[in-house]
N, C-alpha and C positions, 0 to 999 in steps of 0.2 A: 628422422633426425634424433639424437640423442639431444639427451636432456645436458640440464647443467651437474658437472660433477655434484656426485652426494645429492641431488634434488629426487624426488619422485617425481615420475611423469605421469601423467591421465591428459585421455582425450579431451575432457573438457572438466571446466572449476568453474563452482558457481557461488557467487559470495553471494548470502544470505539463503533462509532455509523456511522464509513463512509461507505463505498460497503459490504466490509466482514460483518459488523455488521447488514445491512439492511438488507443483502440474508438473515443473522439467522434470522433475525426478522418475515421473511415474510414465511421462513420455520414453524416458529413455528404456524405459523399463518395457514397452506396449509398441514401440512406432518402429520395430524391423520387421522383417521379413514376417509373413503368418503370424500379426502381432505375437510372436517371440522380441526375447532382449534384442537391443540393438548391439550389441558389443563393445560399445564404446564405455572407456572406462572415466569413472566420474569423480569428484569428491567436490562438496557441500560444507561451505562453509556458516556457524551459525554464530551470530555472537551472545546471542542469551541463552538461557537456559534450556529450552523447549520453544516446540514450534505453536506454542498457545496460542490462540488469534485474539487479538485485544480481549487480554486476562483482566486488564485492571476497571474494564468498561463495560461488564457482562452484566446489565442492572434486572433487576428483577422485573417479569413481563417483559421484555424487552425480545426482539424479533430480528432476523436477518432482511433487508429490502431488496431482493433480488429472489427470481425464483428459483428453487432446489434443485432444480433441471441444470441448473448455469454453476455448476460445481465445479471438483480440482479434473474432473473427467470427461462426465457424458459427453458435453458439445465434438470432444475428439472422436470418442468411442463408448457409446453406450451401454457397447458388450465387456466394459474394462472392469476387471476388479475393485477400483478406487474410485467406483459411482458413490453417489449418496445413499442411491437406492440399496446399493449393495452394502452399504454401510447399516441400510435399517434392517435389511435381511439377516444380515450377520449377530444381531444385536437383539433379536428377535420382536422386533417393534415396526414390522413394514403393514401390516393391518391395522396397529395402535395409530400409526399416524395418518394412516388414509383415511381414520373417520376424525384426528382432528381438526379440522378443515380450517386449518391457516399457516403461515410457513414455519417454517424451524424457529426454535427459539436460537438467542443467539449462543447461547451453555451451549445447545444441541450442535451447532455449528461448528464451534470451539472445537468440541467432544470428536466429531466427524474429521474434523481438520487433520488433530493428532492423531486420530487413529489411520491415516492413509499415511501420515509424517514417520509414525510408528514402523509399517513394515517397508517403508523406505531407509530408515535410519545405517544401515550397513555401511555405506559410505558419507555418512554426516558428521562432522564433527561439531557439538554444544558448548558454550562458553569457549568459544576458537575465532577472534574478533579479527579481521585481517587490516594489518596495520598500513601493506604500502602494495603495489603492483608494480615490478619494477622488469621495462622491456630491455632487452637484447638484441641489438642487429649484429647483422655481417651483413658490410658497407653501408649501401642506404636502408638495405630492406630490413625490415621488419621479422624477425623469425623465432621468436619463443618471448612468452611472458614469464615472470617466477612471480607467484602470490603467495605476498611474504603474511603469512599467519601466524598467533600465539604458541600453536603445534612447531610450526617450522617451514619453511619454504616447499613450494608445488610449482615445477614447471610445466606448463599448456601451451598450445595455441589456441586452444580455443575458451573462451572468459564469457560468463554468464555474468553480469550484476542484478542480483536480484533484493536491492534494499530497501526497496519500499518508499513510503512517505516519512516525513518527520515533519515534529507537532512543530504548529506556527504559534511561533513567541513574541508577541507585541512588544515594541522594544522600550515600553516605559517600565517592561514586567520581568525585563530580562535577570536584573541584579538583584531581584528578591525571589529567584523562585526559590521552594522548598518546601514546609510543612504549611504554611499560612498561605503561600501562592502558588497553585499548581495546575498542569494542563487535564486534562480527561485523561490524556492515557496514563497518568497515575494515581484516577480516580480513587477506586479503591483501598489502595495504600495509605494515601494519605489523608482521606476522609476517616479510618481509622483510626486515627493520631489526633482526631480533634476534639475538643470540651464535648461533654457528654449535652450539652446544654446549648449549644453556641447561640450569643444575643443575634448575632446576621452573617449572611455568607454573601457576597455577590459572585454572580455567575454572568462571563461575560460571552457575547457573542449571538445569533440568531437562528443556530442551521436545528439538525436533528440532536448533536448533542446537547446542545443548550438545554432548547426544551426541556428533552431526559432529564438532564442533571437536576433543572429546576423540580420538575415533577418530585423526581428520586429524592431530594434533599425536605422539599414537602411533607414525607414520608418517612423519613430517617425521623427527620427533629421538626417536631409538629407544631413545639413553643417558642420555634427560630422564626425570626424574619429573614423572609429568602430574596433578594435583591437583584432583577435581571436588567441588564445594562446592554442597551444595541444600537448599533448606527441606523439600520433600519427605520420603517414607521411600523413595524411588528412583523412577530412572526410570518412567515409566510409557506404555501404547503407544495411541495415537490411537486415536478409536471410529471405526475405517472401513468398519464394515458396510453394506452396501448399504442397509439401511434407515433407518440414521441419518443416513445422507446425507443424507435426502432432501432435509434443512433447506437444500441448496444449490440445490433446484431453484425455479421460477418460483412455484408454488403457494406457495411457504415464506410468498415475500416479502407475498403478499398476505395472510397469512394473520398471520402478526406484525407489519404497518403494523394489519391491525383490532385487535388486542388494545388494553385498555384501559392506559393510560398504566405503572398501577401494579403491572400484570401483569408488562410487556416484562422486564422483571429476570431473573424467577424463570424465563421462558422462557426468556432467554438462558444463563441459564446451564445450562440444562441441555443446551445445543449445545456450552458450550466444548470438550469434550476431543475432539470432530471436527475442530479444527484449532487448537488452543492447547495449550502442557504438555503434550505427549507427544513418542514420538517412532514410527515407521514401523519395520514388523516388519522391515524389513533393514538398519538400522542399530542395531537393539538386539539382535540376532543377531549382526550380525560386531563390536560391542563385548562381549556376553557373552565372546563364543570368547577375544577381543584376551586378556581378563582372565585368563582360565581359561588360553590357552596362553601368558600369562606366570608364572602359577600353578606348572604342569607344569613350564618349566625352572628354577624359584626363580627368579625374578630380575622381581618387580613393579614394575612402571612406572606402572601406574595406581590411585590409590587416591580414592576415591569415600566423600568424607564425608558421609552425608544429614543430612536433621533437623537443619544447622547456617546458621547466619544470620553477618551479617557484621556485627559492632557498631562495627568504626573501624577504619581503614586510616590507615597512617603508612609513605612513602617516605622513603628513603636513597638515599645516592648507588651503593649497592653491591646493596641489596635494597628489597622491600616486604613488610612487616610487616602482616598479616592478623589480628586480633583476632574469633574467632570463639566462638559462643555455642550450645550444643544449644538447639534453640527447645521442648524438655521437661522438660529438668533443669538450663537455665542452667549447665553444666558448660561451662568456659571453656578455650581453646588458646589459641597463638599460630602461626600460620601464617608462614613465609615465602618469597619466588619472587622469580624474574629479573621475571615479568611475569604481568598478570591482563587476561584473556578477557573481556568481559561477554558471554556469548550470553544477555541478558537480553528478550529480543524488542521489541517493537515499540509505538508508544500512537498512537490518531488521537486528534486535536485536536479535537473536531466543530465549535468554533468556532474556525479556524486564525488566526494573526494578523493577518494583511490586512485580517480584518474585524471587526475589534477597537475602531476606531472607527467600524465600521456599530453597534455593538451595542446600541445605541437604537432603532434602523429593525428589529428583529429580534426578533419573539417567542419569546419562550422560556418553556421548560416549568419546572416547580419544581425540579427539581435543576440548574435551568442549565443544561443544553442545548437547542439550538435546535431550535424545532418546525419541522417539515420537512415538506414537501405529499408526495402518493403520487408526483407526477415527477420526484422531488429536490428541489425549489424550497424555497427557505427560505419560509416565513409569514413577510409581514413587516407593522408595525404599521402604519402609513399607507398612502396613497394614493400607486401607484407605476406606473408605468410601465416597471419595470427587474425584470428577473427572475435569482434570484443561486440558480445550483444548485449541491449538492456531491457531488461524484462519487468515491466511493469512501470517505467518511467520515459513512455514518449509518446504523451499526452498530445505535446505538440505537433509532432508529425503523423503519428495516427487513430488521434481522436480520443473524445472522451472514456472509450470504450474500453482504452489503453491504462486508463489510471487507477482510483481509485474504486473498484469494481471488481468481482469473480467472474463478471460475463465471457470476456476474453481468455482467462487463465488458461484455458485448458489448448483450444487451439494456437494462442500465442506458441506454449509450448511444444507443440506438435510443429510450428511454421519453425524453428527455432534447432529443434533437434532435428528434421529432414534439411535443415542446411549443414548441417554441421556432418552429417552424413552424404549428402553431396559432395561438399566440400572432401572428407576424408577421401572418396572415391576419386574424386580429379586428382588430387593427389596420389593416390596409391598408381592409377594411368598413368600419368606421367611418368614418375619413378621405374615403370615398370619401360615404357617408349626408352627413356634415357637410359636402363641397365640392357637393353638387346643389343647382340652386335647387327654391325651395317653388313646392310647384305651387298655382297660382292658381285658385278656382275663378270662373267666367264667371256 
């Protein structure tokens, strides 16, 4: 099928270009014949600048929670170029880190990221933000997408969304963010920007970034009062025992897509605290001590409100005014600070908004989200020739493993590009049953 006049065509377009988007990359690159390329032609949309992995949240000692085995590759192919391992080879540090005997730092990670983002970059485009997706039938069916980009329009049938999570914004906090109130992932930016002195900073929230932050700010500014505010009754430390894990391995996935619609709930949540709300036993250890050896010389720096919510914030030119509520006995304060933290984590969108006006062509389950086939592909209502998968956002139909994680990355994208290569191949059969003449019988 041609494309639309003046559009370039490619097998597949994949908006966004962070982990999710690198694994497809380097599948398409690894997953034909005699891992040679696949042929299929691609293009990568990116809308920031580089494919940095949380640039602005990289804190010092800080570490990746997952193991360096569960990278953009190995799970797929071990023997791939865009392993980790192959990344410490290359780099000349795969002895250095076998005697450091703990996981990557999260720089290191970063570092690892771009560098496999790097010799993929050929067909990526940076700062290229895609503004709309916009389909095409003949009659009812479904038969070419155009993804309209900052570059200029790409027509496909086949659509990767790969955008990730975006920072959850408590909405008493919405109308002030900026330099005084801001989320983790613009940690570093706008910690930058603050009094060399600050009298208090509150940091809100309970999971792993919190803690960090709190520690980090400890650290930064030693004569600040550091203020953590949570709905919790405290901290609490991630379930990472080997056996809870498991939810991260391949079996999981197949085993929460069977469960029945009205189960996945009750399943999921009994995975969160494997990698949600909590934090890792060496940063709730060296904040214990932080606390305790401020204790020892009188002189507290961190005070740690729980069981408190935040009912209205009100800036000034001089402070921010925190109106804070025990969420047990509605017992009321008021808070004040230079500046407030959100380390409130993260939400995926399952339906992002690119495809907001597909959401017609788009089945969906009863609570509104979109029903999603076992290779990512959306179900969609008509008759299509266009296939729209989402890569890294379908928590809810297959599991934890699916989110906010590298555990999956890599085979997602392998399950991902051999449909999409399927797919071509029924296609090119057909095309090819339909151009034969009919055989005549004599």
């Amino acid at each position: 099928m041609d494309a639309v006049p003046g559009q370039k065509r490619v097998d597949l377009a994949c908006v966004g270009f962070g982990p999710s988007g690198i694994a497809l990359a380097a599948a398409i690159e690894e997953c034909g014949d005699n891992r040679d390329p696949t042929g299929l032609t691609s293009r990568f949309f990116e809308a920031r600048t580089s494919s940095a992995w949380h640039p602005n949240f990289i804190l010092a000692g800080s570490d990746i929670n997952h193991h360096f085995l569960r990278d953009l590759a190995t799970p797929r192919d071990p023997r791939s170029q865009f392993t980790f391992v192959n990344y410490l080879k290359t780099n000349g540090r795969l002895y250095d880190f076998g005697r450091l005997g703990r996981a990557p730092s999260r720089q290191e990670w970063s570092d690892y990221v771009q560098w496999v983002a790097a010799q993929l970059a050929a067909n990526v485009s940076y700062c290229d933000p895609v503004q709309q997706v916009r389909p095409r039938f003949e009659g009812d069916e479904l038969v070419e997408l155009s993804v309209d980009a900052r570059s200029g329009p790409v027509s496909t049938t086949n659509l990767v969304v790969s955008v990730g999570a975006e920072p959850t914004i408590p909405t008493v906090f919405r109308s002030l963010m900026g330099d005084r109130v801001f989320h983790t992932s613009e940690y570093e930016r706008r910690i930058l920007g603050l009094p060399k002195t600050p009298r208090s900073i509150v940091v809100i929230g309970a999971g792993q970034s919190a803690g960090e932050a709190i520690f980090d700010l400890r650290q930064r500014f030693p004569n600040s009062s550091i203020i953590g505010i949570q709905r919790s009754s405290g901290f609490k430390l991630y379930d990472l025992s080997q056996f809870s894990n498991a939810v991260y391995c391949p079996p999981e996935t197949d085993y929460f897509y069977g469960l029945p619609p009205s189960r996945k709930s009750t399943a999921f949540a009994e995975t969160v605290r494997t990698n949600y709300s909590g934090l890792d036993a060496e940063i709730c250890s060296a904040l214990y001590q932080q606390v305790y050896e401020d204790a020892v010389a009188r002189m507290p720096r961190i005070t740690l409100l729980t069981r408190r919510a935040v009912s209205h914030v009100q800036a000034s030119a001089s402070a921010i005014s925190l109106s804070v509520k025990d969420v047990n006995s509605d017992a009321a304060e008021v808070i004040t600070s230079d500046a407030v933290v959100l380390a409130t984590g993260f939400h995926v969108n399952p339906l992002p908004g690119l495809l907001q006006n597909m959401r017609s062509s788009i089945r969906m389950n009863e609570w509104g989200q979109p029903l999603v086939n076992r290779d990512y592909s959306l179900s969609l209502s008509g008759p299509s020739r266009v296939r729209i998968y989402l890569n890294g956002l379908c928590e809810h139909s297959h599991g934890i493993g699916d989110g906010q994680s590298f555990s999956m990355v890599a085979l997602r994208a392998e399950a991902i590009v051999r449909s999409v290569l399927r797919s071509r191949d029924s296609s090119a059969e057909r095309h090819d049953q339909s151009s034969s003449p009919e055989l005549v019988s004599l």
